[in-house]
N, C-alpha and C positions, 0 to 999 in steps of 0.2 A: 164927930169921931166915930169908926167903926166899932162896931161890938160883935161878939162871937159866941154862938149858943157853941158849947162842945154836950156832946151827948157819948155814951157810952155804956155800949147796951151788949146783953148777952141773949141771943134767939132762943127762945122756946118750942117754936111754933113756926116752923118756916113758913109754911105754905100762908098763912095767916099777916105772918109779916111782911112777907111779899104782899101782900095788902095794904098793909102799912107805908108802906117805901112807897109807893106811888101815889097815895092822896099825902102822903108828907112832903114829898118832893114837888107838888102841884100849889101846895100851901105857902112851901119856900118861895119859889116863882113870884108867886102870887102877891106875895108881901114885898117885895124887893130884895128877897137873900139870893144870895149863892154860895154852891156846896165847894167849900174848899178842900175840904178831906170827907173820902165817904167811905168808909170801909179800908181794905188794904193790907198790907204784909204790914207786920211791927217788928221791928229789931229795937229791942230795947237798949238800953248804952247806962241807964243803972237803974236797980230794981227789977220787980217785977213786973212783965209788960199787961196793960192793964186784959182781963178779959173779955172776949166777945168784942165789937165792934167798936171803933171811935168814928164817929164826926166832926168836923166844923162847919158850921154853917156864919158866913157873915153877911151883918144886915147895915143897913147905914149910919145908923145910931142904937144906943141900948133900947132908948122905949119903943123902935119900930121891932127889934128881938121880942121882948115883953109883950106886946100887941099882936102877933104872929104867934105865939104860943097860947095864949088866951081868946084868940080869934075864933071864929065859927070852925071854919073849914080845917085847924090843926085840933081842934078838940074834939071833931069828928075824928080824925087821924089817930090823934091819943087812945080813943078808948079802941080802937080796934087794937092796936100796940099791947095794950093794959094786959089781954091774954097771951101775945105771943112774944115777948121779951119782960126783962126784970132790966131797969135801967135807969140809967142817972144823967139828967141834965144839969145845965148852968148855963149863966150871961157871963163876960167876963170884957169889959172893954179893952178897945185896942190902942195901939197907938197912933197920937196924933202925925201929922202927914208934916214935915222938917223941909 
């Protein structure tokens, strides 16, 4: 079953983050994800629309998700991140294929 990091993040630090975004995106790659939603216009339809950035990233299962964000090469990614956004991740499984 697929699983899906959503991240949702507000920049601090462009230039920095732009840092980020390419050994994070190289990490995704790397581990078997791909970016379903990366950024983007939000129109919200009820509430308020969340701040600063969403993504999805999905991986082939949760512990390849889990394994990828604990991995060498996204925990280098992470701390560069650490100074240039404030942000919130999660796993969240998908549905199975019918």
């Amino acid at each position: 079953m697929p699983a899906y990091v959503i991240y949702q993040g507000e920049v601090t630090d462009p230039d920095r983050y732009a840092e980020y975004r390419a050994k994070a995106g190289e990490s995704v790659a790397a581990a078997g994800g791909r970016f379903v939603v990366r950024g983007g216009e939000v129109t919200s339809l009820e509430g308020d629309p969340p701040p600063g950035r969403t993504v999805v990233v999905e991986f082939p299962t949760r512990q390849a998700a889990v394994d990828w964000y604990h991995g060498a090469a996204y925990t280098e990614a992470r701390a560069i991140r650490a100074n240039a956004a404030v942000a919130r991740m999660y796993v969240v499984d998908g549905a199975e294929a019918t």
